[in-house]
N, C-alpha and C positions, 0 to 999 in steps of 0.2 A: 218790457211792455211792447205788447203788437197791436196793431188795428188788427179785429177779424169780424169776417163777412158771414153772417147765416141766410141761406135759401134754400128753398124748394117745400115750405109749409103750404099748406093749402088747404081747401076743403074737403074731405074724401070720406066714403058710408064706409060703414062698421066692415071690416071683414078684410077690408080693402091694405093697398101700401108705399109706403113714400120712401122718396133716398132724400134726407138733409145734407147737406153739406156744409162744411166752416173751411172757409176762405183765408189765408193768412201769407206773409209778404214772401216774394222772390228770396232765394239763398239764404234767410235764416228762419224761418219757420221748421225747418226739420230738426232744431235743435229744441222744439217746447214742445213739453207734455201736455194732451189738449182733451179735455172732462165735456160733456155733455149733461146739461141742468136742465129740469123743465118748470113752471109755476103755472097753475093752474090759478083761478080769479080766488080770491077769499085764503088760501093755502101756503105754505111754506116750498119757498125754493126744493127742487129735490132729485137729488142724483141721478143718473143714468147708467154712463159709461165711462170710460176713462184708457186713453194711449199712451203708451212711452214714444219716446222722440222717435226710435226707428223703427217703431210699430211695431216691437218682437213681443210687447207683453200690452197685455188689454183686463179689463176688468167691467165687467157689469154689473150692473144692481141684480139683487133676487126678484127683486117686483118686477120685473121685464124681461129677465136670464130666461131665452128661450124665443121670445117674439123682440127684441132690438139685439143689431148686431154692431159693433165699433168697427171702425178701418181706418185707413191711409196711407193717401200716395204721395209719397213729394216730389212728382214729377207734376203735378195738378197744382201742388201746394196748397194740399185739402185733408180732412180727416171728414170720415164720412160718419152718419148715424143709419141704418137700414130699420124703418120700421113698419114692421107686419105683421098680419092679425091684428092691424087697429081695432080700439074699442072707444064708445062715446069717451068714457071715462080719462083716455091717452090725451084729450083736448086741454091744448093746454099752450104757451109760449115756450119755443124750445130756445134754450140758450150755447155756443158753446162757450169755453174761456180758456187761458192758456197760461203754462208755467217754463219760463226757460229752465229745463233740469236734461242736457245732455249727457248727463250720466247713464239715463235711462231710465228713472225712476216714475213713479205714476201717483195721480192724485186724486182724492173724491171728496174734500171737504172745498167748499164757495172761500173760507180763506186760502187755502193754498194756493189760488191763483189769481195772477194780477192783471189779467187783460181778459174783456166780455166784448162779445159781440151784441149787438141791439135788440138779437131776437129774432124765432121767424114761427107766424101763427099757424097752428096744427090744427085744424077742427075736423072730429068726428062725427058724424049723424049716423042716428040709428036706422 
């Protein structure tokens, strides 16, 4: 279990695009696989993205495959989310969370990982 840090949501119009980033601790963070969730107000928690520890394998949702891209650097000790072509509809709390799995392996289910960041607010206008 890690502390992780999410920033750089904001306000921004449709069309427009933001880099998130997930924060997570000095010399072992590059050993957890780290998933990207978002909830919108009223809705069910709901997948994104998803990293393996050395960032060789990545995995998106279909519903975004194409406008969000996954990354990470662990010289930052950060995995990033890139999202563009925002739409009203993207508004929503974006979450990440993290699984130690140094094997390499990767995750997309809210149980598979044991440590969430607080959130960071995405709003879209049209």
């Amino acid at each position: 279990q890690v502390q992780l840090v999410e920033s750089g949501g904001r306000l921004v119009q449709a069309g427009g695009a933001l880099r998130l980033s997930c924060t997570g601790p000095e010399r072992t963070f590059l050993n957890f696989a780290v998933g990207w969730f978002r909830q919108a107000p009223g809705k069910e928690r709901e997948f994104l993205a998803t990293v393996s520890a050395n960032g060789a394998r990545t995995y998106v949702a279909e519903s975004v495959k194409g406008r969000f891209t996954i990354s990470r650097d662990h010289a930052e000790n950060s995995v990033f989310l890139q999202l563009n072509s925002l739409k009203p509809e993207d508004t929503a709390v974006y979450y990440c969370a993290a699984r130690y799995s140094p094997s390499g392996g990767y995750y997309y289910r809210e149980s598979d990982f044991g440590s969430w960041g607080q959130g960071t607010q995405v709003t879209v206008s049209s």
